[in-house]
PASEBA-1860 file (N, C-alpha, C; in nm, 3 decimals):
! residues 298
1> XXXXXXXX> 13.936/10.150/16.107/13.817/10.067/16.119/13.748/10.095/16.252 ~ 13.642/10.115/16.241/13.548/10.136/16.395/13.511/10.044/16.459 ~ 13.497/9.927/16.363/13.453/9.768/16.444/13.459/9.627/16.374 ~ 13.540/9.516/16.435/13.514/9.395/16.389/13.407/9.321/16.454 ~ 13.333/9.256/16.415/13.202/9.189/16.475/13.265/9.038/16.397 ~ 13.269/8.927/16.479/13.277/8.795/16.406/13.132/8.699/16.495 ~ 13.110/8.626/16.442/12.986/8.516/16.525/12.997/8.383/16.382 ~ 12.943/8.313/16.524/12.958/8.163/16.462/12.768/8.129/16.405
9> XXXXXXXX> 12.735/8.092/16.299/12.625/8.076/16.236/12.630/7.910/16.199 ~ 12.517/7.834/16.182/12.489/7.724/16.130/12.587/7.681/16.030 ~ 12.612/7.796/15.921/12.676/7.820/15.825/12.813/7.834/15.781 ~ 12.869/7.851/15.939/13.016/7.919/15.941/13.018/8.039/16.006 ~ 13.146/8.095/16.038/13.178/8.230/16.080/13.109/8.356/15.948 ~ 13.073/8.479/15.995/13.069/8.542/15.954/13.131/8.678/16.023 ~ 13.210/8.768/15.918/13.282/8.873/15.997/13.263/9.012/15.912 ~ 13.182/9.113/16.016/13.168/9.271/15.968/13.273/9.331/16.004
17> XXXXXXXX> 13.309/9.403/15.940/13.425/9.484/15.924/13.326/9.646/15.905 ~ 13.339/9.736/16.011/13.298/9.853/15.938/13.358/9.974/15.951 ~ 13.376/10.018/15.827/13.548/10.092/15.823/13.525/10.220/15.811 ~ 13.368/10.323/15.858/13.393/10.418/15.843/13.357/10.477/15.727 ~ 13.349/10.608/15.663/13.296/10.624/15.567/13.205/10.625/15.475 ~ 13.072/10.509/15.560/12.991/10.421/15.475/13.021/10.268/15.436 ~ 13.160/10.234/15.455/13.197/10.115/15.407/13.199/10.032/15.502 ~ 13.103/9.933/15.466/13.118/9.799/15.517/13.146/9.671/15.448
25> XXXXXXXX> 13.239/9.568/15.557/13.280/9.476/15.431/13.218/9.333/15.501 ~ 13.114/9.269/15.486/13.103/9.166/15.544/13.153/9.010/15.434 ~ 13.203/8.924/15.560/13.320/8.797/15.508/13.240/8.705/15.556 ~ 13.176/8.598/15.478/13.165/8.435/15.495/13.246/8.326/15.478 ~ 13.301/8.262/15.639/13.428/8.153/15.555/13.277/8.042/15.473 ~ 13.201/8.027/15.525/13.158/7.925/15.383/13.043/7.997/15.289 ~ 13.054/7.951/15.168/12.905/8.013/15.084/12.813/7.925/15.152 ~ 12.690/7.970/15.178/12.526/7.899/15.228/12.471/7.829/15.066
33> XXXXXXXX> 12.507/7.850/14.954/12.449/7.761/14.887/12.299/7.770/14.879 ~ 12.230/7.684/14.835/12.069/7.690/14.796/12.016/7.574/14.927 ~ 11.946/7.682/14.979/11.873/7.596/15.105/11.717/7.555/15.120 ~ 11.676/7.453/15.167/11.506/7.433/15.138/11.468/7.536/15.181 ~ 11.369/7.582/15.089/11.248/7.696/15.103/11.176/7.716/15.236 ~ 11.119/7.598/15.253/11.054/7.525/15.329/11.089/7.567/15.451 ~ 11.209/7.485/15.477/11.266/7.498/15.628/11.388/7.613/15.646 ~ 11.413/7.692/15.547/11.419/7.829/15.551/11.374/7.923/15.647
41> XXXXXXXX> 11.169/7.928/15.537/11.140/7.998/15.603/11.050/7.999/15.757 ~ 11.052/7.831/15.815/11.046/7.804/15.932/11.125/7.844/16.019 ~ 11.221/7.849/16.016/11.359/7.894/16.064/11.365/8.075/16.097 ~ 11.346/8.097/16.033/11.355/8.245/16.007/11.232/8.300/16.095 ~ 11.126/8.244/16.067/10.990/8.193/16.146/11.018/8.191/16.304 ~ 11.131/8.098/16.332/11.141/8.049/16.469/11.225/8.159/16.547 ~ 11.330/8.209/16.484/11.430/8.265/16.514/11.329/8.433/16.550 ~ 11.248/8.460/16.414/11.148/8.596/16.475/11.124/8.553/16.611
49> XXXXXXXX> 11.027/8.459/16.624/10.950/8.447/16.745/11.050/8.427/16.887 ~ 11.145/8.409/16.908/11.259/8.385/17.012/11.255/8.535/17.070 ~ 11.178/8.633/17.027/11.158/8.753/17.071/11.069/8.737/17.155 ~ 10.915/8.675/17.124/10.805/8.646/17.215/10.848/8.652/17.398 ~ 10.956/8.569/17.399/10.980/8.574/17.566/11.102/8.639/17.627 ~ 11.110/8.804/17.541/11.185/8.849/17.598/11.132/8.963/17.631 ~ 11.143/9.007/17.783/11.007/9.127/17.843/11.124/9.284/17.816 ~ 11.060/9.344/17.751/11.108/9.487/17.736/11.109/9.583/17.917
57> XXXXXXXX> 11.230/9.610/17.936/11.283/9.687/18.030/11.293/9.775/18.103 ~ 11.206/9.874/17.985/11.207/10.016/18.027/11.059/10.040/18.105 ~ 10.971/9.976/18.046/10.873/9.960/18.147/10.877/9.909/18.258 ~ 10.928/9.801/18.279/10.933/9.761/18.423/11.034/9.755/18.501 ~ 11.163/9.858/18.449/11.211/9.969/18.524/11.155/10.069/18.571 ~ 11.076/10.097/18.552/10.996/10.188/18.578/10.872/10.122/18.643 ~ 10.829/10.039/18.699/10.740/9.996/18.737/10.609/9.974/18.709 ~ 10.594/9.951/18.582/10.470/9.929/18.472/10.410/9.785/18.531
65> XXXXXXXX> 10.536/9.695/18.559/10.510/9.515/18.554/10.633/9.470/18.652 ~ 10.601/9.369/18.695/10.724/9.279/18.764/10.806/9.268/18.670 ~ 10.982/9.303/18.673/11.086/9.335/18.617/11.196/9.291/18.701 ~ 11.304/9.194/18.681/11.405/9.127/18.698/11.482/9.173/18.645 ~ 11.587/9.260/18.652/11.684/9.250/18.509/11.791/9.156/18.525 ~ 11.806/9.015/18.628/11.841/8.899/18.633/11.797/8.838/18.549 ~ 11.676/8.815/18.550/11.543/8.726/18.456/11.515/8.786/18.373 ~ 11.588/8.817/18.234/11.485/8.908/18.171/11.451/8.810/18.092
73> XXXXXXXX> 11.364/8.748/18.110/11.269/8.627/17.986/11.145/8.568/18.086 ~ 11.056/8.576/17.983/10.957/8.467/18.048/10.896/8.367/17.948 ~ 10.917/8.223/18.084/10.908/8.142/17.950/10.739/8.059/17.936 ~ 10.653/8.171/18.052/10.509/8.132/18.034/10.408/8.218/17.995 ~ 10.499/8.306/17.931/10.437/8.433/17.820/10.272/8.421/17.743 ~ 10.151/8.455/17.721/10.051/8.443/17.639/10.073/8.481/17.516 ~ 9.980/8.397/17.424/10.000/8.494/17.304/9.875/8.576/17.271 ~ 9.923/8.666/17.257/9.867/8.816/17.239/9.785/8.856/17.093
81> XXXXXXXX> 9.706/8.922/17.038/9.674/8.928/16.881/9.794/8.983/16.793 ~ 9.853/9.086/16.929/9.961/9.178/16.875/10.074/9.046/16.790 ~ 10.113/8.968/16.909/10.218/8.853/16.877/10.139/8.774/16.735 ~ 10.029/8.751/16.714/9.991/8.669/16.610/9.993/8.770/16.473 ~ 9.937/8.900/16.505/9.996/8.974/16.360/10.139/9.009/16.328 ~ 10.194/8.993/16.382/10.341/9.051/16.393/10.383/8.957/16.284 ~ 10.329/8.841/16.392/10.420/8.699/16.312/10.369/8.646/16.181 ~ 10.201/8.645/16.173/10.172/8.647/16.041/10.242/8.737/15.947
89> XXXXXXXX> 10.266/8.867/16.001/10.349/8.915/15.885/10.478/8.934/15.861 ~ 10.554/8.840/15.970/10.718/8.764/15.937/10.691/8.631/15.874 ~ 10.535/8.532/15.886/10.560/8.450/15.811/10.570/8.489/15.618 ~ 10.453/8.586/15.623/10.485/8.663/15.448/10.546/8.686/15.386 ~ 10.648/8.790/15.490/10.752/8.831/15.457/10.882/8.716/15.401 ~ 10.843/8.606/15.516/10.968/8.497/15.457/10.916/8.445/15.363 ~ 10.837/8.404/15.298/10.778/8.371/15.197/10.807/8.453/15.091 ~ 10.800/8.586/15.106/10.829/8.688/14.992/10.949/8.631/14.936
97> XXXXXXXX> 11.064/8.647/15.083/11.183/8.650/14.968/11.254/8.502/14.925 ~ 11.191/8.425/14.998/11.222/8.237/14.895/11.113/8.243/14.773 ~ 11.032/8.272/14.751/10.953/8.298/14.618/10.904/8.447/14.585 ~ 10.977/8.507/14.564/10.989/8.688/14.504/10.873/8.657/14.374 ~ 10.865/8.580/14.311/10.794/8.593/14.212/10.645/8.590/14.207 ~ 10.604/8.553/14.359/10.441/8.569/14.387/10.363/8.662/14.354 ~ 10.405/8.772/14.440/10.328/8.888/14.438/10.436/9.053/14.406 ~ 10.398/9.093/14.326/10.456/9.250/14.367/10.413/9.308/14.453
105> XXXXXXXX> 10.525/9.459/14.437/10.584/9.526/14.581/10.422/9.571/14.647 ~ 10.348/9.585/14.507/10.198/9.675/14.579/10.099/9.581/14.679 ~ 10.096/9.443/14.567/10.020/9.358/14.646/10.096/9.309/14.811 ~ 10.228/9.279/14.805/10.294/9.281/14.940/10.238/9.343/15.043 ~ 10.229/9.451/15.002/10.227/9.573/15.123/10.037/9.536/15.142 ~ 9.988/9.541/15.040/9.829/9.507/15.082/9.840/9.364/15.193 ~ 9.900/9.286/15.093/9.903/9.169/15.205/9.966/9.154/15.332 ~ 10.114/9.270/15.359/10.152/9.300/15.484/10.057/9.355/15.601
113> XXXXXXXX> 9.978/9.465/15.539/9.923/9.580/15.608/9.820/9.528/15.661 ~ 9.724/9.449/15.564/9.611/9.397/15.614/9.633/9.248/15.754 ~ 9.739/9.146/15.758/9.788/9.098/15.814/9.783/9.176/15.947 ~ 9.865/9.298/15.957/9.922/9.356/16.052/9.774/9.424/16.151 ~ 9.675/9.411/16.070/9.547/9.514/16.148/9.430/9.400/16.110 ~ 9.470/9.288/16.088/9.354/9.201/16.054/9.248/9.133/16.197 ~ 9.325/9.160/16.282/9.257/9.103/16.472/9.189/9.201/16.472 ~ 9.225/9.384/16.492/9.186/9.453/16.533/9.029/9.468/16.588
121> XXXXXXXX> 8.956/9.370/16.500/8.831/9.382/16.565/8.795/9.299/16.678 ~ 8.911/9.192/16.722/8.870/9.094/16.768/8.854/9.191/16.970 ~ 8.851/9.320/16.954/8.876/9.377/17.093/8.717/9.368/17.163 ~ 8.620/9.382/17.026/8.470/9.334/17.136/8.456/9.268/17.161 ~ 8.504/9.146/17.142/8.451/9.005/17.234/8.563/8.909/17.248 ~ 8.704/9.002/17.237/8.813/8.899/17.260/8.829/8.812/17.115 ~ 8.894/8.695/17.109/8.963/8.603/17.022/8.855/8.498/17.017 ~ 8.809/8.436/16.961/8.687/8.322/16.912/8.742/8.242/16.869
129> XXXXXXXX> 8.778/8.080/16.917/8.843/8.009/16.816/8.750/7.948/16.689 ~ 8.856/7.901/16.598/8.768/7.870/16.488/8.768/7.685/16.494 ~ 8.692/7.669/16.603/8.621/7.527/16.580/8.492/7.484/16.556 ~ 8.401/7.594/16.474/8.289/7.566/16.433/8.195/7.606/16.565 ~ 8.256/7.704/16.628/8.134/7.663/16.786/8.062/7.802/16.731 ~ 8.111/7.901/16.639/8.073/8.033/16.640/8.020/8.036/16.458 ~ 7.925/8.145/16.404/7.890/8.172/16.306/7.992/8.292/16.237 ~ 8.056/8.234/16.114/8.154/8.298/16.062/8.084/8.401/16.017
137> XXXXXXXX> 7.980/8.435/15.984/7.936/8.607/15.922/7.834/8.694/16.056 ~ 7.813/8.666/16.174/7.828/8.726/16.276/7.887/8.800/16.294 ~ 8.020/8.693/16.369/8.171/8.717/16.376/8.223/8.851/16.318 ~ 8.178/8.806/16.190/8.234/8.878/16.052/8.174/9.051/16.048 ~ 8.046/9.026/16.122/8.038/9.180/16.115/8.049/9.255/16.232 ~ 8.024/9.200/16.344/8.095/9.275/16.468/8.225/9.299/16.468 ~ 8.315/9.198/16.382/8.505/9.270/16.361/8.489/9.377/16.260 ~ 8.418/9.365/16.155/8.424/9.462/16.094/8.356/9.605/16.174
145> XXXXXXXX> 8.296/9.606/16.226/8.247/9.726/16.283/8.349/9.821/16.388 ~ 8.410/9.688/16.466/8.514/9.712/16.496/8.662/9.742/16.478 ~ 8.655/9.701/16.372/8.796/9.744/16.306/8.765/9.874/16.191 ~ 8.695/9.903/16.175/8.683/10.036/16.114/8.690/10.142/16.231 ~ 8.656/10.087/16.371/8.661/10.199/16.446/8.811/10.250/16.492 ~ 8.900/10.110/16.496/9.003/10.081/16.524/9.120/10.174/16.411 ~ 9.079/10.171/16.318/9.194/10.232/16.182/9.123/10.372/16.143 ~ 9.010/10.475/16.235/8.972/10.560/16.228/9.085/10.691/16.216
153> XXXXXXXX> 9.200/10.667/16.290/9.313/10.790/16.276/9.380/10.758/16.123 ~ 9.373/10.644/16.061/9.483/10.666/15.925/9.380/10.793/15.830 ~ 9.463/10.775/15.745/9.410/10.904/15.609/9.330/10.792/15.566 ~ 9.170/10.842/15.562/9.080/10.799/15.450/9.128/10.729/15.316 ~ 9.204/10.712/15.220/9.228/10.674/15.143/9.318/10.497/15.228 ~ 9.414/10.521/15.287/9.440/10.402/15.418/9.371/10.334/15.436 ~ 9.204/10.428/15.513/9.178/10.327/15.542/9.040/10.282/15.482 ~ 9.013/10.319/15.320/8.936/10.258/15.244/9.004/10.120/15.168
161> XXXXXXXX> 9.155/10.156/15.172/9.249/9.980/15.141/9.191/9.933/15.225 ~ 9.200/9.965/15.354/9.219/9.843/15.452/9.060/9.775/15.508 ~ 8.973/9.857/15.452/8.861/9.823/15.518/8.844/9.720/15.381 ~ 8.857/9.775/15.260/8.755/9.694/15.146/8.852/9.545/15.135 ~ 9.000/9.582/15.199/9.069/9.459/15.180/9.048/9.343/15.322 ~ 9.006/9.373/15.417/8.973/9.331/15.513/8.800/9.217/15.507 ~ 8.742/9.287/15.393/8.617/9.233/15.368/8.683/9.089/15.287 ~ 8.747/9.157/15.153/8.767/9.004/15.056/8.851/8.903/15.140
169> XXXXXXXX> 8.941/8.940/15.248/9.032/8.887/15.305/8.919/8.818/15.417 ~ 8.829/8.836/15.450/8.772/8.738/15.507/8.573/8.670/15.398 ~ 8.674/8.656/15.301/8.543/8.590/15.263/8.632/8.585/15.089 ~ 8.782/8.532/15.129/8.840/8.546/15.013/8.834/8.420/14.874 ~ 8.680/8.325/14.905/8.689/8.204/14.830/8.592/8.279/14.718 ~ 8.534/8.370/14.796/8.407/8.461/14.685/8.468/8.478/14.547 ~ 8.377/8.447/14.428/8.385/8.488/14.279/8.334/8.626/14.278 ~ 8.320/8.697/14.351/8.305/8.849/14.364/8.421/8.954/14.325
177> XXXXXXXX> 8.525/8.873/14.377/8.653/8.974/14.354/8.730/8.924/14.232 ~ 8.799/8.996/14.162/8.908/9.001/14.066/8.985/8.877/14.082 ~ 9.027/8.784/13.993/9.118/8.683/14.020/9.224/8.739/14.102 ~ 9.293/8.824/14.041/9.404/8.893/14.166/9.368/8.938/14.317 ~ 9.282/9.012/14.348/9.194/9.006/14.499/9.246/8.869/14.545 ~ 9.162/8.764/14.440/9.111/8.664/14.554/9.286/8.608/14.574 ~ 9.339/8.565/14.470/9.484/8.494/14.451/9.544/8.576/14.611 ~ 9.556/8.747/14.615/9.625/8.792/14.701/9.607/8.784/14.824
185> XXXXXXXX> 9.470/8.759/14.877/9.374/8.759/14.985/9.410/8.604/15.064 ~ 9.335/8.519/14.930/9.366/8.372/14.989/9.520/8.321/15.104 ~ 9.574/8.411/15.007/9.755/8.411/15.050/9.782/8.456/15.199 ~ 9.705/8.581/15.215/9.686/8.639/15.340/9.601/8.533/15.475 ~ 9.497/8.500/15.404/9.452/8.387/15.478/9.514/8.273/15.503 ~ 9.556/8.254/15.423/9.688/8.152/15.475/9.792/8.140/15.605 ~ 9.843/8.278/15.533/9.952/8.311/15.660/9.912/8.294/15.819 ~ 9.749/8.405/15.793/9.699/8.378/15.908/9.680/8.260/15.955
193> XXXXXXXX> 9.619/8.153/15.910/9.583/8.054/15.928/9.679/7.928/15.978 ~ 9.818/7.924/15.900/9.905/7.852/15.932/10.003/7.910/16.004 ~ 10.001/8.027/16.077/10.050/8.074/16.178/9.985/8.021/16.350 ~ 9.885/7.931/16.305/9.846/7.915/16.424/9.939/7.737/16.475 ~ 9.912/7.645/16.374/10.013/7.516/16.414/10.148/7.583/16.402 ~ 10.222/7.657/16.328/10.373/7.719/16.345/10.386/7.761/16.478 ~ 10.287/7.839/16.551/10.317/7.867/16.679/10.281/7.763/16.774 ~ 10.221/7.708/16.743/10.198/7.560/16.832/10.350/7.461/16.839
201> XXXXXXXX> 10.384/7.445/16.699/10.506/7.406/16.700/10.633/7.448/16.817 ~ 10.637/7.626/16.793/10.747/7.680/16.919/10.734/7.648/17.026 ~ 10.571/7.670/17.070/10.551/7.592/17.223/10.620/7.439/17.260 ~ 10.558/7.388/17.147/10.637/7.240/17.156/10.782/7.225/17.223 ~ 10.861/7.314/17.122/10.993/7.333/17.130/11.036/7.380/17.274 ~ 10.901/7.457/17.338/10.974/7.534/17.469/10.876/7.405/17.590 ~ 10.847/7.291/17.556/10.813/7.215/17.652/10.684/7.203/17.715 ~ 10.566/7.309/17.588/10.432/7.336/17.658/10.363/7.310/17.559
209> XXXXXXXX> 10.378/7.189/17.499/10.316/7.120/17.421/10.124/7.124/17.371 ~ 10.078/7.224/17.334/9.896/7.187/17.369/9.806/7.068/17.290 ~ 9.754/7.033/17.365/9.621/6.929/17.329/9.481/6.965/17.364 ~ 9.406/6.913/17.255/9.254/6.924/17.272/9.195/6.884/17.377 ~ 9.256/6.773/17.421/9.225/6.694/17.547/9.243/6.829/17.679 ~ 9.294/6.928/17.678/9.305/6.979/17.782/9.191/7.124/17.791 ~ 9.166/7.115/17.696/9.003/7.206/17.630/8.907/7.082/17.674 ~ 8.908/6.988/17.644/8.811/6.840/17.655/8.806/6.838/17.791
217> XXXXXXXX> 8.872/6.861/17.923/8.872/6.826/18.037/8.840/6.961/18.112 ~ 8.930/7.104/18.052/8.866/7.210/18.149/8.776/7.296/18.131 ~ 8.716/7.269/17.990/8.668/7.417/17.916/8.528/7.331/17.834 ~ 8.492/7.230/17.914/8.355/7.181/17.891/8.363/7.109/17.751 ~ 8.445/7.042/17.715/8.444/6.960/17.588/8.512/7.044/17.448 ~ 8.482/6.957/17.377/8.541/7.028/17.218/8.452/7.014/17.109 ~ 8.467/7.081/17.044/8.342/7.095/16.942/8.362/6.925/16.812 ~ 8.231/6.893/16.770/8.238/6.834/16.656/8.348/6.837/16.566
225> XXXXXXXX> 8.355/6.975/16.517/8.459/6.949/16.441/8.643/6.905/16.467 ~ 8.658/6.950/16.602/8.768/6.909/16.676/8.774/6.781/16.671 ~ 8.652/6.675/16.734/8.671/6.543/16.776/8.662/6.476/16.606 ~ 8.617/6.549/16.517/8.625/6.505/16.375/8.774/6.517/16.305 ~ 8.836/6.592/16.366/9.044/6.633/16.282/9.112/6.518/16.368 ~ 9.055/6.484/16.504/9.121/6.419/16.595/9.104/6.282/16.571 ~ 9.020/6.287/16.504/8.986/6.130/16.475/9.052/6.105/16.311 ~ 9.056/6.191/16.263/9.126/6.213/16.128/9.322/6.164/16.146
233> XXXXXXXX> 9.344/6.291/16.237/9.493/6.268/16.252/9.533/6.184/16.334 ~ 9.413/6.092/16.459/9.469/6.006/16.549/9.558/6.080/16.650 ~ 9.517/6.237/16.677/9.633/6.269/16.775/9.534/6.373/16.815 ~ 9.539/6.431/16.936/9.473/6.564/17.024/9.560/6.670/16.973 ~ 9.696/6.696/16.964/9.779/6.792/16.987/9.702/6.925/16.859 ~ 9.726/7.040/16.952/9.628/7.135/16.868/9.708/7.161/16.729 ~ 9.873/7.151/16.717/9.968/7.131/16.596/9.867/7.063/16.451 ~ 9.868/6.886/16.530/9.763/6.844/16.431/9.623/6.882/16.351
241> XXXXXXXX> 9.564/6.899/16.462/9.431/6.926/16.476/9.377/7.065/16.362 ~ 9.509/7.141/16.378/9.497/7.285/16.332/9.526/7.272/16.179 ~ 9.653/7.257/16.191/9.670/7.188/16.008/9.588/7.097/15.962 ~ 9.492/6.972/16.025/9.438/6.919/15.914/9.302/7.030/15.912 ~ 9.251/7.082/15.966/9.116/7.151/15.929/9.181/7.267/15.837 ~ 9.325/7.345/15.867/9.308/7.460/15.772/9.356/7.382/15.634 ~ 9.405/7.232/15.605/9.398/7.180/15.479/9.267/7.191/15.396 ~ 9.168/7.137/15.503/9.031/7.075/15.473/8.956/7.232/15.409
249> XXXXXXXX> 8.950/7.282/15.497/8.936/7.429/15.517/8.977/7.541/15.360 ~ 9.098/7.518/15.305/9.141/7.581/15.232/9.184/7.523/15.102 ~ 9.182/7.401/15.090/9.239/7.317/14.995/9.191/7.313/14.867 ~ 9.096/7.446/14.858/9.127/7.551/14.674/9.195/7.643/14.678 ~ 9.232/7.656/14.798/9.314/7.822/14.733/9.453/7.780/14.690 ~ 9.535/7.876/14.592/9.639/7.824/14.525/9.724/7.773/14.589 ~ 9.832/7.870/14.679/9.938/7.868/14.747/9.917/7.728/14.812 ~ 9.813/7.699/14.903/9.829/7.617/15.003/9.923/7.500/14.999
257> XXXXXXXX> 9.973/7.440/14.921/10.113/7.366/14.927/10.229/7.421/15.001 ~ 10.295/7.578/14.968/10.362/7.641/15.018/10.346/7.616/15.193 ~ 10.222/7.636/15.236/10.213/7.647/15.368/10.234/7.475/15.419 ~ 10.175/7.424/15.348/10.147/7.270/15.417/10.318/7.224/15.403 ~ 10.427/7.246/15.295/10.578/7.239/15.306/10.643/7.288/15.431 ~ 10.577/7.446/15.456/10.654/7.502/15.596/10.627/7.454/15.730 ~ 10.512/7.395/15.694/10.472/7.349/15.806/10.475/7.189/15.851 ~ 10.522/7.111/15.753/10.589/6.976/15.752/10.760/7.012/15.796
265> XXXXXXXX> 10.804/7.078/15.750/10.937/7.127/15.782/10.935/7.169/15.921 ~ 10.851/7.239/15.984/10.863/7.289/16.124/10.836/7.155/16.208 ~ 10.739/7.054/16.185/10.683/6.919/16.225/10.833/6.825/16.224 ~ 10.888/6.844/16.114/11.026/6.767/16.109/11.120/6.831/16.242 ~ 11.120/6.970/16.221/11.234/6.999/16.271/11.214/6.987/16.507 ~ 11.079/7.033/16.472/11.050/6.979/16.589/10.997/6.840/16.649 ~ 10.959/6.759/16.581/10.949/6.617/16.676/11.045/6.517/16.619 ~ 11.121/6.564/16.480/11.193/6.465/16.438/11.131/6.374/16.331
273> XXXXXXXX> 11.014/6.375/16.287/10.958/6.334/16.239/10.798/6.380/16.178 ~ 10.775/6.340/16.050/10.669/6.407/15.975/10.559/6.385/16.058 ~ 10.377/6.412/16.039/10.259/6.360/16.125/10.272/6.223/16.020 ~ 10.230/6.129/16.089/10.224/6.043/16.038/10.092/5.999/15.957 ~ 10.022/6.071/15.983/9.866/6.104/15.921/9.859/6.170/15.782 ~ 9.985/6.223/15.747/9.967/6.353/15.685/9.960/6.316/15.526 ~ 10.020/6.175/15.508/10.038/6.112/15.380/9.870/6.078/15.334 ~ 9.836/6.008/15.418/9.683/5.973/15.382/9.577/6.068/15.393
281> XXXXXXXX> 9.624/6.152/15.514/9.519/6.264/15.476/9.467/6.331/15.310 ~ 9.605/6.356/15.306/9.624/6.469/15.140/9.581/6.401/15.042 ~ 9.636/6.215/15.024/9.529/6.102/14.924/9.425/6.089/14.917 ~ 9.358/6.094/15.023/9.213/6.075/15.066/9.105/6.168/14.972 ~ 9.221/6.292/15.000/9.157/6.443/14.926/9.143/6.470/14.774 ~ 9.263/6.371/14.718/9.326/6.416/14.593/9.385/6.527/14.608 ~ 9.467/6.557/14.672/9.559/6.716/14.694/9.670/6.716/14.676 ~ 9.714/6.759/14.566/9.838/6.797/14.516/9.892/6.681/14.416
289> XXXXXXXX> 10.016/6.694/14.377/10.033/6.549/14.237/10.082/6.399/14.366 ~ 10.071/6.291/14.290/10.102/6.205/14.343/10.292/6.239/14.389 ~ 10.346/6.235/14.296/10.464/6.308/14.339/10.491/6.380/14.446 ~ 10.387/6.510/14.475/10.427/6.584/14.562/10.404/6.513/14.714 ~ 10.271/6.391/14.702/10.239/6.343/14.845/10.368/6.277/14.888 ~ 10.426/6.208/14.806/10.550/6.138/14.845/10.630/6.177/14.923 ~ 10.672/6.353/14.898/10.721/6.384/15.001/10.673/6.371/15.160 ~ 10.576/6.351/15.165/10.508/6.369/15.286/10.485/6.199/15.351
297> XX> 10.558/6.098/15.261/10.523/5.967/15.290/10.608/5.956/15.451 ~ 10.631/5.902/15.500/10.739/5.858/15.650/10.840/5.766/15.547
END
């Protein structure tokens, strides 16, 4: 045998055995059983991102950046577009495999790929938040101009996917595209979209909690629609604020239950408790069966 590896998991011990040959034998003292979807793929979610504040070495061994190899973490890290596609497309991915039956392997990869190069335009004028302060088909065509310049080295066929999927993917409510387009697109928008309270959530977790109120005090106020979610959810924190507009926001496209579950699950797992808004919000709307709001009651 070349190596025993044992570690302690949520779950129990688990132990690799690898014996050489090709053969590996991995041992669970307990079976994991059927676990919520939900807080699955939050989890899996959280555990990706635990990468975010760990600074790679070889550069600043080399003197690229200030480098500790005492300290190797930082725990007042930015987030980057790079960090938000990455993770949009670990949130997909976990999604893929608690519901395999969504999409096939082709549409995946459309919905991975485009995920993964979907900022790219955001390099002419930086990141724009989406609180109504900016015109979404502007926007819409300076990234596009830009992101075609951006995916100029793939093979032409690359990057005619990625450009024509980049269009429905931002304007994916359109009766223009194929029921499948839009079904696959919407999905993509999603990810993106509810990747933004999921990462709000981790901050939480690491003690840097954000609120609107701190846009409201240094950055000259907050838009209408901000002081309109805030008055909705009764709370500043951008967590809230973010999920009820991408409800409001998205609440025809199919999936969106899926996201609003992972993201009640991450709300649980980090404050201990559901938004307390979140029951009446979704009634208010008629969204989803009476049944399903229940879950979401306190």
């Amino acid at each position: 045998m070349l190596a025993r590896v044992e570690t302690e998991t949520n779950f129990g011990r688990v132990v690799v055995e690898i014996r050489g040959n090709g053969k590996i034998k991995i041992d669970r003292e307990n079976e994991i059983g059927e676990q919520d979807k939900s807080l699955a793929i939050w989890k899996s979610y959280e555990n990706y991102r635990s990468g975010d504040r760990v600074i790679r070495s070889g550069s600043g061994l080399c003197g690229v950046y200030d480098f500790n190899p005492e300290e190797p973490f930082t725990n007042d890290y930015v987030e980057t577009d790079t960090i938000h596609s990455s993770t949009c497309v670990e949130l997909a991915n976990n999604i893929f495999e608690q519901y395999p039956q969504l999409f096939d392997m082709y549409d995946q990869f459309r919905i991975t790929s485009l995920l993964r190069y979907h900022d790219l335009g955001e390099d002419e004028r930086g990141d724009k938040p989406d609180d109504g302060s900016s015109s979404h088909e502007e926007k819409f065509e300076i990234e596009l101009r830009e992101f075609i310049k951006k995916i100029q080295y793939h093979t032409v066929e690359y990057q005619d996917i990625l450009i024509r999927d980049f269009i429905i993917f931002e304007h994916a409510q359109s009766f223009d595209w194929t029921p499948r387009d839009r079904e696959v697109f919407q999905f993509a928008k999603l990810c993106d979209k509810a990747d933004a309270p999921l990462g709000a959530f981790i901050f939480e977790k690491q003690g840097r909690k954000g609120s609107l109120l701190y846009k409201k005090k240094y950055f000259g106020g907050i838009t209408d629609q901000d002081e309109y979610y805030a008055s909705q959810t009764r709370e500043y924190s951008q967590a809230a604020i973010w999920t009820a507009h991408m409800i409001d926001t998205y609440k025809e496209y199919e999936y969106l239950k899926i996201f609003v579950d992972v993201i009640a699950a991450a709300c649980r797992d980090t404050r201990g408790m559901l938004f307390p808004w979140l029951w009446e919000f979704l009634t208010k709307r008629n969204l989803f069966t009476i049944e399903e709001r229940e879950t979401y009651a306190q």
